[in-house]
N, C-alpha and C positions, 0 to 999 in steps of 0.2 A: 583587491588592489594590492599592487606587493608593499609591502611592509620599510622598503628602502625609502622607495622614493612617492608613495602615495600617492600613484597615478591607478589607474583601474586598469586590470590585465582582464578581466572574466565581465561581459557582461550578462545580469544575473536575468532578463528578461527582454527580448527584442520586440519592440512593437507590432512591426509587422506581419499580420497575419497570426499571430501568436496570442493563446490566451494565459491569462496568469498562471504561473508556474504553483502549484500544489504538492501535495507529500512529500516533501524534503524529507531526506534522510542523508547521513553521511556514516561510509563505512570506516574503521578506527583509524586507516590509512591517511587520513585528512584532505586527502586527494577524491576517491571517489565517493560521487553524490548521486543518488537517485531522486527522481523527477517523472510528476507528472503534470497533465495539462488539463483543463475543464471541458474545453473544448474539442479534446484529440486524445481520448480515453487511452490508457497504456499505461508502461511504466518504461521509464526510460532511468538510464545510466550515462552518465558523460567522466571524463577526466579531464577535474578543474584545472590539474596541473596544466594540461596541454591545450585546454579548450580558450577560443575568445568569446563563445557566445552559447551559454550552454541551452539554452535551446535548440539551437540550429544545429550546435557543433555535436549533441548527445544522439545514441542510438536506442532505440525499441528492443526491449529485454521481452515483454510479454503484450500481444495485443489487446485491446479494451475491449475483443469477447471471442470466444472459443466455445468449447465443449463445455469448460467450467460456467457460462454463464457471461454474468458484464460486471469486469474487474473495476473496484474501487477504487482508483488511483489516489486519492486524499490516502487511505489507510493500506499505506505499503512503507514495510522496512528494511534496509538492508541487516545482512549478518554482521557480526562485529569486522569480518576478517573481508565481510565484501563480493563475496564471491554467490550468495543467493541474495533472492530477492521472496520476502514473506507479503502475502496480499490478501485484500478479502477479495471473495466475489456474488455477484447473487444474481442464481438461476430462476427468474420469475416465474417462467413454464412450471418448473418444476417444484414453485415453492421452497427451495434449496438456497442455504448460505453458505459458502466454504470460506475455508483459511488455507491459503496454496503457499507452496515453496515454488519456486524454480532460478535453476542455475542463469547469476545473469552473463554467461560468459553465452548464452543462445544453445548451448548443446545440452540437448537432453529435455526429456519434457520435465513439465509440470505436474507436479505431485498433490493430493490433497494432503493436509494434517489435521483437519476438524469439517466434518459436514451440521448443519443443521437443519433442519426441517422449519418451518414455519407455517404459522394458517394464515391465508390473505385473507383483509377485511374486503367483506364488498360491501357496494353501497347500490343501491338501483341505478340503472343510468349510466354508470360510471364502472367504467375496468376495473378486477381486483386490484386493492392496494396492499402489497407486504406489511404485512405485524409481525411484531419480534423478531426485529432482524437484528444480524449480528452490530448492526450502525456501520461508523467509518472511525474508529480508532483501534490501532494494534498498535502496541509497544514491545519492544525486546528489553528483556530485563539485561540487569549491568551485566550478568556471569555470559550470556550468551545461549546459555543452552534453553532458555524458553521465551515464551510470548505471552505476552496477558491482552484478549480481547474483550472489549469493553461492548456488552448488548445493552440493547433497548429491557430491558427484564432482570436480568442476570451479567455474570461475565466470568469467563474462563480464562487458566493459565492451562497452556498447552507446553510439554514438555518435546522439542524440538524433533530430537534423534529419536523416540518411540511413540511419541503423538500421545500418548497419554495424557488425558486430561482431566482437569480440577475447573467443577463447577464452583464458583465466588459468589455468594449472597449481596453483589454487586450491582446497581443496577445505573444506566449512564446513560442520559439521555443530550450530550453535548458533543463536541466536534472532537475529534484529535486536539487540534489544540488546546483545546481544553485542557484535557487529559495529559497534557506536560510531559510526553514521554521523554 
């Protein structure tokens, strides 16, 4: 709502057809916010400045599955400066969990910065289920240059521009929210 006259200019969720908005993030800008849907897997981006309904009004930066597998939209963050979008994803086939970059301006692919392997549990009857996965929280730390993913076991800081990572004797078994990024 603007701040003058305390009417609502953005609205933050349209009922129709639309499921609750997840992964918030805002880049330093104050302006752009990423956004995803429970129902309509992605990551989306909109500009609050110009939008009145940021669902409707926001665009698709990454599809909710590719190559990389089936993106987490809860556990995506933008950069400080706004211009990438950090996400998990998990490749079930392949027992694989990533941590992806990609540009949200649409050009250019998507980059891994952290692969993981994991063992499916199986149970008789029933399809493997993934063990130790990376979960759904990532945070960017304040300086910008890394990310801290929070696993089911463990948890790592990944160092942005070289991908080097630091295994945390961390183990987190709660939502992003939780995690108070």
């Amino acid at each position: 709502m603007t701040s003058a006259t305390g009417r609502p200019r953005t609205t933050l969720w349209a009922g129709s057809g639309w499921s609750p908005l997840v992964g918030l993030s805002w880049a330093a800008d104050g302006r752009t916010l990423q956004i995803a849907q429970r129902a309509n897997p992605g990551i989306r981006v909109v500009d609050t400045g110009t939008a009145h309904d940021l669902a409707q009004d926001s665009r698709l930066v990454v599809p909710g599955s590719g190559w990389y597998g089936d993106v987490d939209g809860e556990a995506g963050r933008l950069s400080t400066d706004g211009t990438q979008t950090y996400f998990i994803t998990h490749d079930h086939p392949r027992a694989i969990d990533r941590v992806m970059a990609a540009p949200v301006s649409g050009g250019g692919a998507a980059r891994v910065l952290f692969e993981r392997s994991y063992r499916p549990a199986y149970v008789a009857g029933k399809p493997p289920k993934p063990a130790n996965l990376l979960g759904d929280a990532i945070c960017r730390e304040g300086d910008g240059a890394h990310l801290l993913v929070a696993g089911k076991d463990r948890s790592f800081r990944i160092t942005i521009a070289t991908h080097a990572v630091e295994t945390l004797s961390l183990s987190f078994t709660g939502t992003q929210e939780e995690l108070a990024c």
